[in-house]
N, C-alpha and C positions, 0 to 999 in steps of 0.2 A: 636467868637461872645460873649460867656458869660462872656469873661474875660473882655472885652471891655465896655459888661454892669454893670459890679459890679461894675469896674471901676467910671462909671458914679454914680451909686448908692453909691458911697464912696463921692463922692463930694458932691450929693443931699443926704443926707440922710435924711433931714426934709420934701420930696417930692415924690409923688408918679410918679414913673420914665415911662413914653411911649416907648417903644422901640419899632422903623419901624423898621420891616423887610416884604418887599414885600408892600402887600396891607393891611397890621395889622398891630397896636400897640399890642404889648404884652408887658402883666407886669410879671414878676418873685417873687417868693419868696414869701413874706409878703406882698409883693404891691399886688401881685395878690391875695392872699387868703383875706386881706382886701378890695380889689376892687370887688371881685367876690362877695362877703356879702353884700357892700351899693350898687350898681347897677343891682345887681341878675343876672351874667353873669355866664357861667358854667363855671369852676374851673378845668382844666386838667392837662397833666405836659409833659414836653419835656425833651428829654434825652438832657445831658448836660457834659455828660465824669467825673460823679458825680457815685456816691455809687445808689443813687437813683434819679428817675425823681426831676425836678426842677420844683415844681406848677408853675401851667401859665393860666394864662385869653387872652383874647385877644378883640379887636373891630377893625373893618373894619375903615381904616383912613380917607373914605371920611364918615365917622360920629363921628367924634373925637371930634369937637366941643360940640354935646348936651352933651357926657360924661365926657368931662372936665368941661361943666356950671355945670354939677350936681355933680362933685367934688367939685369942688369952691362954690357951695352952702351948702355944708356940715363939710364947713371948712378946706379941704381939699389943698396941692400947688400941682401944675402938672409940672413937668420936663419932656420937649420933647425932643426926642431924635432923630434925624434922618436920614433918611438913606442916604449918601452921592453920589452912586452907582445908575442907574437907577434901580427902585423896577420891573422894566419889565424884565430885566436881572438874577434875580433872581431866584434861584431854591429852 
């Protein structure tokens, strides 16, 4: 899964990346410790087969819309990402 998102995040790099998994977008890395700062969302981290946790934000995806207008209003691009798999399926 995280390889699959840097992945994405190598191609967007000028964009702050959504990544579905389940019923969340989470952002990683820098997208999230910047994301968590303009929308004031709390800032945690997931293990990720990394030396240390990987920061991570996250928002519920049936509210993704007002947090992408309020990216986009702060000048911000939003790269979705999404999950291909039913998010029901998901553990």
């Amino acid at each position: 899964m995280m390889q699959q998102y840097l992945n994405t995040k190598e191609k967007y790099k000028d964009c702050v990346v959504f990544y579905r998994l389940g019923d969340f977008y989470e952002m990683f890395f820098d997208d999230a410790i910047e994301v968590s700062e303009l929308l004031d969302l709390t800032l945690t981290g997931r293990d990720c087969g990394m030396e240390k946790r990987a920061p991570m934000c996250g928002i519920p995806y049936h509210a993704a819309e007002g947090y992408i207008a309020k990216l986009v209003a702060l000048g911000k691009k939003v790269a979705i990402c999404e999950q291909l798999s039913d998010p029901k399926q998901t553990k």
